[in-house]
VMD Tcl script that draws the C-alpha trace (Angstrom):
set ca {
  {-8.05 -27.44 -31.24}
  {-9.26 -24.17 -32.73}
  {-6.61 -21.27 -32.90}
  {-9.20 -19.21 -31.57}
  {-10.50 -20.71 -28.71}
  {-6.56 -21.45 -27.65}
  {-5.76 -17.81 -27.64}
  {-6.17 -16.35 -24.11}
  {-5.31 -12.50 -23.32}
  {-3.90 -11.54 -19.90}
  {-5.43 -9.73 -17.55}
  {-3.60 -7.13 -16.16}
  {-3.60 -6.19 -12.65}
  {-5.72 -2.67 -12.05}
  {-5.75 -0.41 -8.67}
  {-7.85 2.98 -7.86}
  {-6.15 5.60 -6.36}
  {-5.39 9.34 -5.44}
  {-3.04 11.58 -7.52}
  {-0.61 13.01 -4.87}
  {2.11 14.44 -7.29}
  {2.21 15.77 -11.02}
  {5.18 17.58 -10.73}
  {7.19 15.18 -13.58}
  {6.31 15.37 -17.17}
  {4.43 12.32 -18.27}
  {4.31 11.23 -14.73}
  {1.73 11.05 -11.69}
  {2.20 9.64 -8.17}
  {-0.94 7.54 -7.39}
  {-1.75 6.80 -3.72}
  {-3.34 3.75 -3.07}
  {-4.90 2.72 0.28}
  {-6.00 -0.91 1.24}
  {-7.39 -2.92 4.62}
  {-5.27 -4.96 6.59}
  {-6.13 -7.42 9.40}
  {-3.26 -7.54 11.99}
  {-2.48 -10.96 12.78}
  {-2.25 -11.25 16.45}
  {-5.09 -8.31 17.54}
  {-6.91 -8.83 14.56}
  {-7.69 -5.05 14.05}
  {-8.23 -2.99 10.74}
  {-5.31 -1.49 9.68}
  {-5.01 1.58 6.98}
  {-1.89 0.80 4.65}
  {-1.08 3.28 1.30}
  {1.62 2.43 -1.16}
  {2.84 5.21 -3.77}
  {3.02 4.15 -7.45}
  {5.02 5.95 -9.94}
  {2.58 5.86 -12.86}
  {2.79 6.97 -16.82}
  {0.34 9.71 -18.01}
  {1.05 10.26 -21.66}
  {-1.17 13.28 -22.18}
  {-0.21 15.11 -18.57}
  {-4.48 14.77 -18.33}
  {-4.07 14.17 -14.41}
  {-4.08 16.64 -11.74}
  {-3.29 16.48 -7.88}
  {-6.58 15.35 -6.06}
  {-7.70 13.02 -9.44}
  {-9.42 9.38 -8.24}
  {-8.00 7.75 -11.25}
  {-7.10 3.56 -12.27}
  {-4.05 2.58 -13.17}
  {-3.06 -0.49 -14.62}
  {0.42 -2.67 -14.38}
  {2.72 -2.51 -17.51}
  {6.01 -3.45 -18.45}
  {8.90 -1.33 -17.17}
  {9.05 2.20 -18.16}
  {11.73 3.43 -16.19}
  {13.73 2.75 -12.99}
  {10.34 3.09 -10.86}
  {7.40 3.48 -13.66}
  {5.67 -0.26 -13.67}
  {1.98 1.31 -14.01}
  {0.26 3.69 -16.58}
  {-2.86 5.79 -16.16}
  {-5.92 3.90 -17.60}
  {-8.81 6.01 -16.80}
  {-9.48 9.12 -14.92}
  {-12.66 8.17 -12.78}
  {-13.15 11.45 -10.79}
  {-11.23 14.86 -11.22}
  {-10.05 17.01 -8.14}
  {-12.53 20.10 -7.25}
  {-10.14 23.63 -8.11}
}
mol new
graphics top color blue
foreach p $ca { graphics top sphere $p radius 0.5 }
foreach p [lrange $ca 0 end-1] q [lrange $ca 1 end] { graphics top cylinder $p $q radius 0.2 }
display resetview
């Protein structure tokens, strides 16, 4: 078998959210909002999780759509860094 062809990169796992907090140096709180379907009325429901997220330059701002992607522990809650910044806040 050829060392190249064996060699397979991970892909990492990559959500688009809402800055909500930049208050912390090198840190952003993303929200993140998905769809769920309940399971006995089957209606839409509106979840959001908060992700602590590392931002090495401080580039993000409250109100920033930006894509974070899963890394390996930075801290007690940091488990995400800031890949991209896909739209910036208006202000």
């Amino acid at each position: 078998m050829n060392q190249q062809t064996s060699h397979r990169t991970a892909i990492r796992q990559t959500m688009v959210g809402k800055v909500v907090s930049d208050k912390m140096d090198k840190t952003v709180v993303v929200s993140v909002g998905k769809t769920t379907v309940h399971r006995l009325y089957r209606r839409y429901l509106k979840r959001t999780s908060k992700y602590y997220a590392h931002d090495e330059n401080n580039q993000c701002g409250v109100g920033d759509l930006v894509e974070i992607v899963a890394s390996r522990p930075l801290s007690k809650q940091k488990r995400w860094r800031v890949q991209r910044v896909l739209e910036r806040a208006e202000g």
